[in-house]
C-alpha positions in Angstrom: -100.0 17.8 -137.0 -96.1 18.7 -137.4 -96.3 20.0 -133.8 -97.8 16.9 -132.7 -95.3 14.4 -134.4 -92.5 16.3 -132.4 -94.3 15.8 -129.3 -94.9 12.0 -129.8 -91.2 11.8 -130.9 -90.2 13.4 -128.0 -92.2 10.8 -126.0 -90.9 8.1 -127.6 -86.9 9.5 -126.7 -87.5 10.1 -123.1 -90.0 7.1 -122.1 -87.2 4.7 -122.4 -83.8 6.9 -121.3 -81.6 4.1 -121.4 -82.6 2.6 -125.0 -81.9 6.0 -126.2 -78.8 6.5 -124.1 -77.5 3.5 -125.3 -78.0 4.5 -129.2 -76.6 8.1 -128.3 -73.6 5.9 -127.3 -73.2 4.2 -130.0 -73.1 7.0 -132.7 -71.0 8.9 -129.8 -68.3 6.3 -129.5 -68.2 5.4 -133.9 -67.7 9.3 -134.2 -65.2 9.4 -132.1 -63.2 6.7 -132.9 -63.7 8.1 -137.0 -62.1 11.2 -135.8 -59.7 10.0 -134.0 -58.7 7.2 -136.3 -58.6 9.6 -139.0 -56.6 12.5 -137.4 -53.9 9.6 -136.0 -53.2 8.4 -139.4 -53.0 11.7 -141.2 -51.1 13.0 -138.6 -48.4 9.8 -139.3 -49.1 11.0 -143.0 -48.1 14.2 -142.1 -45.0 13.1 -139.6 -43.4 10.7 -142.5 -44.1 13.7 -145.2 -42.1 16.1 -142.8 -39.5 13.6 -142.3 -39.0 12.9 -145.8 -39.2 16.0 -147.2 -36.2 17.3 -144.8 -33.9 15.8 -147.2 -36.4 15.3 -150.5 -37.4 18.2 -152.6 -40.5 18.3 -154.0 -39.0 18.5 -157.8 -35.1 18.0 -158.8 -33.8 18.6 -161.6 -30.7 16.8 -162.3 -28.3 15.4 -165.3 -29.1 11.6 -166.2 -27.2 9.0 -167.7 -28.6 9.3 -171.4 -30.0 6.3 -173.1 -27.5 4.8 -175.8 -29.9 5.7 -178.9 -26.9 5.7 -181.2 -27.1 2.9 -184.0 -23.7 1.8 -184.2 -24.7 -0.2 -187.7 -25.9 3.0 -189.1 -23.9 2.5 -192.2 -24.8 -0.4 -195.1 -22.6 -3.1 -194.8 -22.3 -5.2 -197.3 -23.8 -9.5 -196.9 -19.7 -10.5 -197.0 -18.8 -8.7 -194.1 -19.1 -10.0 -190.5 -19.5 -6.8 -187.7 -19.2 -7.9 -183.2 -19.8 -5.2 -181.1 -18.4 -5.8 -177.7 -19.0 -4.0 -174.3 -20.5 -0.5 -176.7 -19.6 2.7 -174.3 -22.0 6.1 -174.2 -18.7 8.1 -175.3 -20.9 11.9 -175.1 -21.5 12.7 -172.0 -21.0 15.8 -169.7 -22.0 15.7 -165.5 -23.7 18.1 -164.0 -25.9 21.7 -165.3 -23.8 24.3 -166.7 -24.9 28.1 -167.0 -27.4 26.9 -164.2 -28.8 30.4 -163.5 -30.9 30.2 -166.6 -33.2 27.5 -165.3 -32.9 28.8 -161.6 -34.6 32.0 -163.2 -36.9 30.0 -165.1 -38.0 28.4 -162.2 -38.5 31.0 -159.9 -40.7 32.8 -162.4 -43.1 29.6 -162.2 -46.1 30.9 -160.0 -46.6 27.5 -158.7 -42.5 27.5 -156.9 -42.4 28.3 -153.6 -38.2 28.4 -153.5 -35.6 27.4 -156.0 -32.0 25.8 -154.3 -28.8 24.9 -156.6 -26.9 22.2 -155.2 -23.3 20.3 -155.9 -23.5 16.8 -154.4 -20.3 14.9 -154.4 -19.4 11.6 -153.2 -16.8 10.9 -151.5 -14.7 10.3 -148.0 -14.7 11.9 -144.6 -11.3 10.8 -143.0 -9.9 11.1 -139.6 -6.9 10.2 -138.7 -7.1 6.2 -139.8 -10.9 6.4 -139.7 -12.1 6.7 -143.7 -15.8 6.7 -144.2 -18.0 7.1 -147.5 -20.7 9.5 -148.0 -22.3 12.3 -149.7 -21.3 16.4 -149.2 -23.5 18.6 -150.1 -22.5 22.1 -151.9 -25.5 24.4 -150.7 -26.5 27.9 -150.3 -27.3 28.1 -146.7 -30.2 29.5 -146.7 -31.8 28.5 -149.8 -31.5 25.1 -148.2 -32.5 26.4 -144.8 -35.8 27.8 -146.5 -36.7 24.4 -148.6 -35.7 22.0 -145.8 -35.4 23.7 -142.3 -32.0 21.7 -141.9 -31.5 24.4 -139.3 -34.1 23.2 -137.2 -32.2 19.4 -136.8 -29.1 21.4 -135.7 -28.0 20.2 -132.0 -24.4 21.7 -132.1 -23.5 24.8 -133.2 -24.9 27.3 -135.5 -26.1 26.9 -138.9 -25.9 30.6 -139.8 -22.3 29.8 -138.9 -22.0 28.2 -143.0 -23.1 31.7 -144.2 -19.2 33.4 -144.0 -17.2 30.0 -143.2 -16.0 29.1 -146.4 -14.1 26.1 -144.4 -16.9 25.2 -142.3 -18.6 21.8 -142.5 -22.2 20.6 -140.9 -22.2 16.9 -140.6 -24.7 14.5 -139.0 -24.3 13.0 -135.6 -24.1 9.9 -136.4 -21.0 10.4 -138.9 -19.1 13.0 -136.1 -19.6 9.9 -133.4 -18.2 7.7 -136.1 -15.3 9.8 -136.9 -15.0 10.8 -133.2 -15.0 14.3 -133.6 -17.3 17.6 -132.1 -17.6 20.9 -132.8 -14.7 23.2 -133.7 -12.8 20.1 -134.7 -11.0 19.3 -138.1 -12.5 16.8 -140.4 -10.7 15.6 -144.0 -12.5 15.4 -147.0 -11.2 13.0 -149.9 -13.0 13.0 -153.6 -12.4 10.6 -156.2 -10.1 12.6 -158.4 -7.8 12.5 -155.2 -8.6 15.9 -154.5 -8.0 16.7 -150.3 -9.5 19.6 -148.2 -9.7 20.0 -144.3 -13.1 22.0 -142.7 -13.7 22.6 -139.6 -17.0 21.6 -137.8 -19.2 24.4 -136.9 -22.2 22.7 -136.6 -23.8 19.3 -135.9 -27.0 18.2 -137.2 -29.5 15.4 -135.8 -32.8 14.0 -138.5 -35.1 10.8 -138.0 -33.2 9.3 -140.9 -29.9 7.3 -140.4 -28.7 7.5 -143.7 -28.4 11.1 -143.3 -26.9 11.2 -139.5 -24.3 8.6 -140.5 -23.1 9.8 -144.1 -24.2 13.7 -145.1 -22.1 16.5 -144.3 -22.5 20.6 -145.8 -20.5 22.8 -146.9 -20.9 26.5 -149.3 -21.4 25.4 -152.6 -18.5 27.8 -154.0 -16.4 25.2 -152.1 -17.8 22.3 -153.4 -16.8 24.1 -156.8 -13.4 24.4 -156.3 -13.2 21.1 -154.7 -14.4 19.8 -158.2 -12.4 22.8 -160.1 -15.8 23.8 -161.6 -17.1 27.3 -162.6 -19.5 29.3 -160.6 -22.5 28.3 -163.0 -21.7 24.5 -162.2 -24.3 22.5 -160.1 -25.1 18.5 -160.0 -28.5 19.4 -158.7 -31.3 22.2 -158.6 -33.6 21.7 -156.2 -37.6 22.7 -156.1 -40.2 23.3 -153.8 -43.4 24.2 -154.5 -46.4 26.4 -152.9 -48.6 22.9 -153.4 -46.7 19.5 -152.9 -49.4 17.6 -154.0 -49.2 19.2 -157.4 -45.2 18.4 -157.9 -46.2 16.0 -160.9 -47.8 18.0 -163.3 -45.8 20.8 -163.0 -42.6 18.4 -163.5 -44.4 17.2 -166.5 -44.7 21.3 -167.7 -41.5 22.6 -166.9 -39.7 19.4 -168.3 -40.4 20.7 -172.2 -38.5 23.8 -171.5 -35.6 22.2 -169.2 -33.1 19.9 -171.1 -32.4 17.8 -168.2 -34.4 15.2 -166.3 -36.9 16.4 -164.1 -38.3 14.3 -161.3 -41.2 14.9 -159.1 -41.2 12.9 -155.5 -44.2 11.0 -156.3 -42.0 9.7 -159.4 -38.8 8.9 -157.3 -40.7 7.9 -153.9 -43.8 5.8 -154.7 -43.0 4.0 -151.6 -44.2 6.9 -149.8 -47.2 7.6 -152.2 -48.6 4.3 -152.0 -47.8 4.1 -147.9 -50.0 7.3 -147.6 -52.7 6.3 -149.3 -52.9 2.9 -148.0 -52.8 4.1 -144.1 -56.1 6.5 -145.6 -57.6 3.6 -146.9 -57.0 1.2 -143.6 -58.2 4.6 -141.5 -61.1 4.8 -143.6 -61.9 1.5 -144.1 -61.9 0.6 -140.1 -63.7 4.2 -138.8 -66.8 3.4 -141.7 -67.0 -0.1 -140.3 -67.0 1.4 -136.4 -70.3 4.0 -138.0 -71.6 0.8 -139.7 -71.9 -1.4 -136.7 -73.2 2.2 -135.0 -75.9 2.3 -137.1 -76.8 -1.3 -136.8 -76.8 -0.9 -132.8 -79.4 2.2 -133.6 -81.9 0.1 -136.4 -82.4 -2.6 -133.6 -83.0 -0.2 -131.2 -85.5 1.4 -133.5 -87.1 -1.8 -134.6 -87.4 -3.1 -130.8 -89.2 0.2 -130.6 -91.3 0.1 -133.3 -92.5 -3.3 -132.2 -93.2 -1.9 -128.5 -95.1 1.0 -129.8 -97.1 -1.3 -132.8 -100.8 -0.9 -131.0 -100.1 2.9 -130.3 -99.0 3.1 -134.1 -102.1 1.4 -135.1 -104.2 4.0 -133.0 -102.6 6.4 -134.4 -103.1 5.8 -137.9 -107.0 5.0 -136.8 -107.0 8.2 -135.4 -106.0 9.1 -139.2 -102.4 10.2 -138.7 -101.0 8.8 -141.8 -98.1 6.7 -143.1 -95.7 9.4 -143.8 -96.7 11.1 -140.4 -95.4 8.0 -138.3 -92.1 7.9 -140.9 -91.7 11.5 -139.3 -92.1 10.5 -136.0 -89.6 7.9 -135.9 -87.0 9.5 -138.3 -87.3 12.6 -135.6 -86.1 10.0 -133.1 -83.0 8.9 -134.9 -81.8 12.2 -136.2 -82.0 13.3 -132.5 -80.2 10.3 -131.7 -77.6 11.1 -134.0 -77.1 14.8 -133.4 -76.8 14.2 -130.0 -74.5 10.9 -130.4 -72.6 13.4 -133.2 -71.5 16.5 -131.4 -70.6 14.3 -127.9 -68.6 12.3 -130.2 -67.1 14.9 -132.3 -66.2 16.9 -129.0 -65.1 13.0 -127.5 -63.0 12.5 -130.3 -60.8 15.9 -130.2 -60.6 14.9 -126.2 -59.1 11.7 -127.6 -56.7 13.4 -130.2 -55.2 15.8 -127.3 -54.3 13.1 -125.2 -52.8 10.9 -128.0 -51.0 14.3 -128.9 -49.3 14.8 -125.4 -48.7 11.0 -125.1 -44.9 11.0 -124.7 -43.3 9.1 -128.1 -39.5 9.7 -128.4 -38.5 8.5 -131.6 -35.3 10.8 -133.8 -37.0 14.3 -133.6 -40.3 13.0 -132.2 -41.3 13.6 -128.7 -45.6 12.5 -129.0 -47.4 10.5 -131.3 -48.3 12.8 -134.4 -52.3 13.8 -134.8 -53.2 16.3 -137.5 -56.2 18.6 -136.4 -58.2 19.0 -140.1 -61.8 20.4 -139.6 -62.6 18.1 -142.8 -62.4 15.0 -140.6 -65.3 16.6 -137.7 -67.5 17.7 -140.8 -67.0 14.3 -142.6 -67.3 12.6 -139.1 -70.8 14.4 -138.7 -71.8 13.8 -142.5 -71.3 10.2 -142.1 -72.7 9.8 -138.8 -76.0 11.5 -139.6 -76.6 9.4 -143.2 -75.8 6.4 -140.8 -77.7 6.9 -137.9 -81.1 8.2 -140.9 -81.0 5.1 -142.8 -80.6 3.2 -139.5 -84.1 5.0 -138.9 -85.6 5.3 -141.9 -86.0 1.3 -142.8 -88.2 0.8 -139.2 -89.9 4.1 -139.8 -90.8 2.5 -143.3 -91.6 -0.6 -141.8 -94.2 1.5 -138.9 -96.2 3.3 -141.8 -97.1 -0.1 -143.1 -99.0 -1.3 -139.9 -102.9 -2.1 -140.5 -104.3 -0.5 -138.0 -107.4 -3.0 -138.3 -105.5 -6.0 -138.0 -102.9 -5.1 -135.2 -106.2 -3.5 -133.1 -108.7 -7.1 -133.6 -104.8 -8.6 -132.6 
């Protein structure tokens, strides 16, 4: 009997080509745009992720402004006396990490830390000549900060290995050398607020997707970001942290916070912009490519239900022949999953077609030369998961509805 149901399946598929052509279609065309749809919008995921995370760290641990806890009316005073507090100041308070090393050690014995960077940020003034512009110099080890960030990659001028043995050297962003008018090999004047003066040469020049880093950043060895602040060699404003697993940034904040007396901040904490911009371009992805399979499988049920009306007197002959209910479910739940293999793998194979040519479509944008697609095998075998439930229940409700059929009163009509 099984061998039988295939071949009256099989009958059914190939009598009318172009119904079933048109269902293959349909599943073909909601798989492919669920996989493309999908890849595009991880791959902006993934673009915007790179793109912050040139400049973000995936932890930092940094010295914050303490809350004022201090009860300044401590002491009993008596009913008589009258006590106005103006303008109370936080009097205790000391910038940056000292003995740093002992929490860069800490860190890097974390098995969940991919690299640990120290940093000395400073703000204050690049100058040239009457030109005076504020921003933010960075005090790095060049290649701790090469390894976390792959600043060396933005480079369009110059050398980045150059900071390794150029204790006067500078890296600045485009944007800030065109403001300043200077290029490489040139002088540039650094001013802090404590008055404190130093001239570096550029030896590099550095291009990112993010303006506020072009047109204010500049990097120099964090030995002479020291002296410029007159500090000691354990003295750092920052310590930077990337882990093996960004995604998991949070909770390892939250456990390395009870040993660290400092505040320690994970991105998702200090950039829910870009949490909540993620998740809501996978929700619009998701939300559009599940509608495309629904209205798939709704082309496929009315082709199935035309068909089960067309074939109603051979199902009745059938059943009085004494095939039974569950025998003609078979039969046409054959016909759909066929359908929807079929419409599957052409669509899955469609779709990647559709992701190379979005991925070689010229976008210049910063850094950016082609619209971002991420290739993740869990979007084909989510793609094929979905489209197979759809394109079974799209069969299953006329199969259900052809193993009712009376054969007695369909044959006396």
């Amino acid at each position: 009997m099984k061998s039988t149901n295939y071949k009256i399946a099989f009958a059914h598929l190939t009598s009318r080509m172009k119904q079933t052509l048109v269902a293959v279609l349909s599943v073909t065309f909601g798989i492919s745009m669920y996989v493309a749809m999908n890849s595009f919008m991880h791959g902006v995921n993934d673009i915007q992720d790179d793109m912050a995370f040139s400049t973000l760290a995936h932890i930092r641990v940094y010295n914050d402004v303490p809350e004022d806890r201090t009860d300044l009316l401590a002491t009993q005073v008596s009913d008589q006396e009258v006590v106005h507090l103006r303008n109370p100041k936080v009097i205790q308070y000391t910038e940056g990490i000292t003995n740093s090393q002992k929490y860069i050690n800490f860190l890097e014995n974390n098995p969940a830390v991919a690299v640990v960077a120290p940093e000395v940020n400073i703000s204050m003034f690049f100058q040239n000549g009457a030109v005076k512009i504020n921003g933010m110099l960075a005090g790095i080890d060049p290649v701790k900060n090469a390894e976390m960030f792959g600043t060396q990659e933005y480079v369009v001028e110059g050398n980045w290995e150059d900071l390794n043995y150029r204790q006067d050297g500078i890296i600045i962003g485009i944007g800030l050398a065109k403001k300043l008018s200077v290029s490489l090999n040139d002088n540039v004047f650094v001013l802090t607020a404590d008055g404190v003066t130093k001239t570096y040469e550029v030896v590099a020049i550095f291009e990112t997707s993010m303006k506020s880093v072009d047109n204010g950043k500049g990097y120099i060895r964090i030995n002479s970001a020291r002296q410029l602040l007159s500090k000691n060699m354990s003295y750092v404003t920052d310590i930077q942290v990337n882990m093996k697993e960004y995604e998991k940034a949070q909770a390892v904040a939250t456990q390395i916070s009870q040993n660290i007396p400092y505040k320690v901040e994970s991105w998702q904490e200090s950039n829910g912009q870009l949490v909540a911009g993620n998740e809501l371009r996978n929700i619009i992805a998701l939300a559009v490519s599940l509608t495309i399979l629904l209205v798939a499988g709704f082309g496929i049920y009315n082709i199935m239900n035309m068909t089960v009306n067309e074939k109603i007197r051979e199902i009745a002959i059938l059943k009085a022949m004494g095939f039974e209910g569950r025998d003609v479910v078979e039969i046409f739940l054959l016909q759909s999953i066929v359908i929807g293999v079929i419409g599957n793998l052409i669509g899955m194979g469609l779709g990647y077609l559709i992701c190379v040519i979005v991925d070689n479509t010229p976008f210049v944008v910063g850094t950016m030369t082609s619209l971002p697609i991420s290739y993740r095998a869990v979007d084909y075998v989510l793609a094929f998961i979905f489209g197979l439930a759809t394109t079974f229940l799209a069969g299953y409700l006329p199969a259900r509805k052809a193993s009712q059929v009376d054969p007695v009163e369909i044959i006396r009509g």
